[in-house]
C-alpha positions in Angstrom: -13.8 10.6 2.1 -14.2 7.0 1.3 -17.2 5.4 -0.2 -19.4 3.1 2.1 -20.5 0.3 0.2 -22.5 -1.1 3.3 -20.5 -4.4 3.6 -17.0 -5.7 4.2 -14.9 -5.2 1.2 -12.1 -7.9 0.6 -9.4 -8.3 -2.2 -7.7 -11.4 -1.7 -5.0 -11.0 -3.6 -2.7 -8.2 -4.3 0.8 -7.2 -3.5 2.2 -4.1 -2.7 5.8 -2.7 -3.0 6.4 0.3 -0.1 10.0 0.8 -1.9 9.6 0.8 -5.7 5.7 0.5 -6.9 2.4 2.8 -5.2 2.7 1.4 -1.4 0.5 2.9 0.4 -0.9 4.9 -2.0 -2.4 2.0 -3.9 -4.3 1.3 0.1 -5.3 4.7 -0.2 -7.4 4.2 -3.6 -8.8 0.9 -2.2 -9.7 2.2 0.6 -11.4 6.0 -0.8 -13.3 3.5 -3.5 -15.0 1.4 -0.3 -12.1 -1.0 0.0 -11.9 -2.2 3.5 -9.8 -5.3 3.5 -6.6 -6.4 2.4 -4.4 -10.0 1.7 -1.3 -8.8 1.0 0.8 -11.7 -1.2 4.7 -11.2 -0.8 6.0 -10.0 -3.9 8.2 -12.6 -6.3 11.6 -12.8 -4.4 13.7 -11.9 -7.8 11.7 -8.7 -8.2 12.7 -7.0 -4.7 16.3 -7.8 -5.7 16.6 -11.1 -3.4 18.2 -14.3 -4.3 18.4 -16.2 -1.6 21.1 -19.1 -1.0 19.1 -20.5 2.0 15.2 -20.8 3.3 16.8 -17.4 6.2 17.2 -15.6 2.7 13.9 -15.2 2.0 13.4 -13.3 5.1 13.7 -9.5 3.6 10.9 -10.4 1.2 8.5 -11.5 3.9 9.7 -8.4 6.2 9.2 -6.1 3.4 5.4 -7.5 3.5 5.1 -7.6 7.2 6.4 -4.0 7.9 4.1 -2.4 5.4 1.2 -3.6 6.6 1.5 -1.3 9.6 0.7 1.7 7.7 -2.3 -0.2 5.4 -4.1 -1.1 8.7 -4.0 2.3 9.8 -6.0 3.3 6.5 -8.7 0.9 6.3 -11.6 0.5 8.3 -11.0 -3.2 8.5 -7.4 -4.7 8.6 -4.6 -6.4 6.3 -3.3 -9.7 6.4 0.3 -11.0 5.0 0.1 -14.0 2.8 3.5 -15.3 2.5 5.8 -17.6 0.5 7.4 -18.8 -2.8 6.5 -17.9 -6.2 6.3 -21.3 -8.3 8.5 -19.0 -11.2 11.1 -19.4 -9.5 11.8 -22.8 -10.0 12.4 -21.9 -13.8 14.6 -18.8 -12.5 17.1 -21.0 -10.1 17.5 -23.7 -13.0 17.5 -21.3 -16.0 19.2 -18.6 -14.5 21.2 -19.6 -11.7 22.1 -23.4 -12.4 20.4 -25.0 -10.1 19.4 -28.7 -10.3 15.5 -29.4 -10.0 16.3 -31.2 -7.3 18.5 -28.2 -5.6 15.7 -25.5 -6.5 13.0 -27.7 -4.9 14.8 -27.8 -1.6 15.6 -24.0 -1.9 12.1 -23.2 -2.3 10.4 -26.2 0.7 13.0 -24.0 2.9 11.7 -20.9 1.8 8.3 -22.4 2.8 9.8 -23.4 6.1 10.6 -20.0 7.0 7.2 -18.1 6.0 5.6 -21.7 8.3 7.3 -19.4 11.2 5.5 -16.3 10.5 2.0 -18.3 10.4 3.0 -20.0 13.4 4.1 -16.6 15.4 1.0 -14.6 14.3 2.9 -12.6 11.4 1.0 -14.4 8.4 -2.4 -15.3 8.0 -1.6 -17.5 5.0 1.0 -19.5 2.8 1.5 -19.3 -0.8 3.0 -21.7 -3.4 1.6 -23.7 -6.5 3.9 -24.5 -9.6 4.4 -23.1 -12.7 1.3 -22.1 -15.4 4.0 -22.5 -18.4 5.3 -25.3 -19.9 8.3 -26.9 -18.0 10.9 -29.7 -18.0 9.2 -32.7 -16.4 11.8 -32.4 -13.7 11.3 -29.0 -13.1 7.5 -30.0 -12.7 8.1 -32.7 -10.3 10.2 -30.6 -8.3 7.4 -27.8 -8.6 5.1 -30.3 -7.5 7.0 -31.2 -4.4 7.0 -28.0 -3.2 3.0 -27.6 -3.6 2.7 -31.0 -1.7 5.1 -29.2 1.0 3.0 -25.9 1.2 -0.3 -27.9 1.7 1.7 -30.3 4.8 2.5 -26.9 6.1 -0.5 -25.3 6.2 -2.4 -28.6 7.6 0.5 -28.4 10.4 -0.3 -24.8 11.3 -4.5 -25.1 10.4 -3.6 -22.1 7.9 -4.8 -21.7 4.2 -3.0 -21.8 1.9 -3.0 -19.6 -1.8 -2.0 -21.5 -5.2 -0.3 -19.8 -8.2 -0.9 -22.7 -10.7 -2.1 -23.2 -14.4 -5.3 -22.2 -16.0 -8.0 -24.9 -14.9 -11.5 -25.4 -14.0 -10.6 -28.7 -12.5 -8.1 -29.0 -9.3 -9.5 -31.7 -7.6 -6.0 -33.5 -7.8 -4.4 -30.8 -5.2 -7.6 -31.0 -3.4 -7.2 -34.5 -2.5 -3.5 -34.1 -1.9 -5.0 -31.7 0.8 -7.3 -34.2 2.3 -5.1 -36.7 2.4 -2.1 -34.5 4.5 -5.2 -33.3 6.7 -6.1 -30.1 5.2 -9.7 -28.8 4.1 -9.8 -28.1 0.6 -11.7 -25.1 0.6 -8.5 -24.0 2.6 -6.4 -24.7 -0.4 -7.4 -21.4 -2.5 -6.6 -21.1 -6.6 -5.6 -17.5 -7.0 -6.5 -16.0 -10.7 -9.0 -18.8 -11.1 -12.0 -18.3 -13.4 -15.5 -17.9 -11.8 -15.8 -21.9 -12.1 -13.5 -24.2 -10.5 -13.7 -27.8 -8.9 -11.5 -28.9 -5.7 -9.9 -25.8 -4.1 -11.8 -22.6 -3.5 -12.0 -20.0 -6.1 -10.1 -16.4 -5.5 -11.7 -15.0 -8.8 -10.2 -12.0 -10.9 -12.6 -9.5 -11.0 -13.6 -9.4 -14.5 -17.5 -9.0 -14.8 -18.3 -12.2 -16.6 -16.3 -14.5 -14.4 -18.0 -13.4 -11.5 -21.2 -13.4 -12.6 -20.7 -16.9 -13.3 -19.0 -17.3 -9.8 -22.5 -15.3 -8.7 -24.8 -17.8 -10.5 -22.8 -21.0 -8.8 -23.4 -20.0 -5.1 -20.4 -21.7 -4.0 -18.0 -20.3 -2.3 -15.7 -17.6 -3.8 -13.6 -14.7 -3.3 -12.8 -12.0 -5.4 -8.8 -10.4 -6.2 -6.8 -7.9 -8.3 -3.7 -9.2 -8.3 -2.3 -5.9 -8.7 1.1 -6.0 -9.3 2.9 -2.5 -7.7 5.4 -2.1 -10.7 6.4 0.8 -11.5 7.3 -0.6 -14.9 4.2 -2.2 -15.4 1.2 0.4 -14.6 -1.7 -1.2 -16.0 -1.0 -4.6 -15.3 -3.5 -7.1 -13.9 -6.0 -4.9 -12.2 -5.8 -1.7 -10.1 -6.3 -1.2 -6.6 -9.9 0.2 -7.1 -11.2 -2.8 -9.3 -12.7 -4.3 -6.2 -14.8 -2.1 -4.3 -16.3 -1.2 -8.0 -16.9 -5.0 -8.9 -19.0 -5.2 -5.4 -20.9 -1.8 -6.0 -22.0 -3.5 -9.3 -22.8 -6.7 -7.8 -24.7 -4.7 -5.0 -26.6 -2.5 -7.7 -27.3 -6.0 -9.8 -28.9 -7.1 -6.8 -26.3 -9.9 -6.1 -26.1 -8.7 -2.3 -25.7 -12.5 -1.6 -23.0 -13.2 -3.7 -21.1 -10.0 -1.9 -22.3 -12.1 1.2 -20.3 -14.9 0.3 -17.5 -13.4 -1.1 -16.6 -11.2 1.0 -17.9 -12.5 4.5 -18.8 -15.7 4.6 -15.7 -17.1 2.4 -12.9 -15.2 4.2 -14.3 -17.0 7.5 -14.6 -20.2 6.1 -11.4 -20.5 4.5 -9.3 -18.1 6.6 -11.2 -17.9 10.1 -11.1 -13.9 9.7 -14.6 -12.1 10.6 -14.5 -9.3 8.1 -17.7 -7.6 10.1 -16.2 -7.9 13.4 -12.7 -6.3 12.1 -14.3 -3.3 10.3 -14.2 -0.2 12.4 -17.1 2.4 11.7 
């Protein structure tokens, strides 16, 4: 029997791996702990197996999200949503590991973009994903990296989509914000994933750790909370589990922060995503 917290329950950020890591399962626990809404973020291409010669070869990888999904949203009382895309790392991977020029992984990765565009425009994907590395890289590397952020954001202005980031550490992001603006995107649909519970420019999808949403809380601007749990079998405790959610909104409920679950988890997702978490849960 699941537990009704009284509101929509959203993690924004979490991946799930039907073949190798929890799958459903993992939905399962959400769900039973008063989960009730999913964004599903397409697992790094290298760790499902795929490396891709073209932007068409990244196509298992957002299938493998698409298809699960089927079984999530028969689970939950609200729905899940596929965010798909291209994992900055692997930039590094194609020039470290595979020889690629900057230039060649840059192009790789914009077609890689391309192709998860489709699944946005077609219905399939609520979101995109890209950013650039949060390690130290080769300045070409980072230019290249950079490119393909810039590409993410004219994509997701051309198909009025949000759009998730995987970048560095910071409190400050205004820089990608305006790169937004000025392609004809909103920033607060340009969404920092992992980001701390303060953050200026894009909108904050904050890990659930108790102190960084409390300062999140305190702000009252516009947030959303995330696990980013990782589904590998090899790495159990990683990040944070499935459950970490629903708990982080019971304490927030019990601390009497029943707007800050407000924001996060109904008013955000509308603003930045155009998803009505209350109309989409089923009780």
């Amino acid at each position: 029997m699941s537990d009704d917290l009284g509101t929509p329950v959203l993690d924004d950020h979490l991946h799930l791996d039907p073949d190798h890591g929890r799958g459903i399962e993992a939905v399962k626990d959400f769900a039973r702990s008063g989960g009730t809404h999913l964004l599903v973020v397409n697992k790094p291409s290298w760790l499902l197996g795929v490396e891709p010669e073209t932007g068409e070869g990244f196509r298992p990888v957002f299938e493998t999200t698409v298809d699960g999904l089927s079984r999530a949203n028969k689970i939950l009382d609200g729905r899940a949503w596929p965010v798909l895309g291209v994992h900055p790392g692997l930039a590094s991977k194609l020039v470290d590991d595979r020889g690629f020029a900057p230039e060649e992984a840059r192009d790789l990765m914009r077609a890689g973009l391309d192709l998860a565009a489709e699944y946005v425009a077609e219905g399939r994907a609520l979101a995109l994903k890209t950013g650039r590395p949060h390690y130290e890289v080769a300045d070409a590397v980072w230019e290249a990296s950079n490119a393909v952020l810039r590409h993410g954001l004219e994509l997701a202005a051309e198909h009025d989509c949000a759009v998730q980031l995987h970048t560095e550490a910071s409190e400050d992001l205004t820089e990608i914000a305006e790169w937004a603006e000025a392609v004809g995107l909103a920033p607060e649909k340009v969404v920092k994933h992992y980001a701390g519970g303060r953050l200026a420019g894009p909108t904050p999808s904050v890990m659930s750790e108790k102190d960084r949403l409390e300062l999140a809380a305190d702000r009252g601007e516009p947030f959303l909370m995330e696990t980013d749990f990782v589904d590998d079998p090899d790495r159990p405790g990683a990040v944070m589990g499935p459950k970490t959610v629903p708990r982080r909104v019971r304490w927030l409920l019990e601390e009497g922060r029943d707007d800050a679950v407000r924001n996060a988890h109904v008013e955000t997702p509308k603003l930045v995503y155009g998803v009505d978490t209350e109309a989409t849960l089923d009780r």
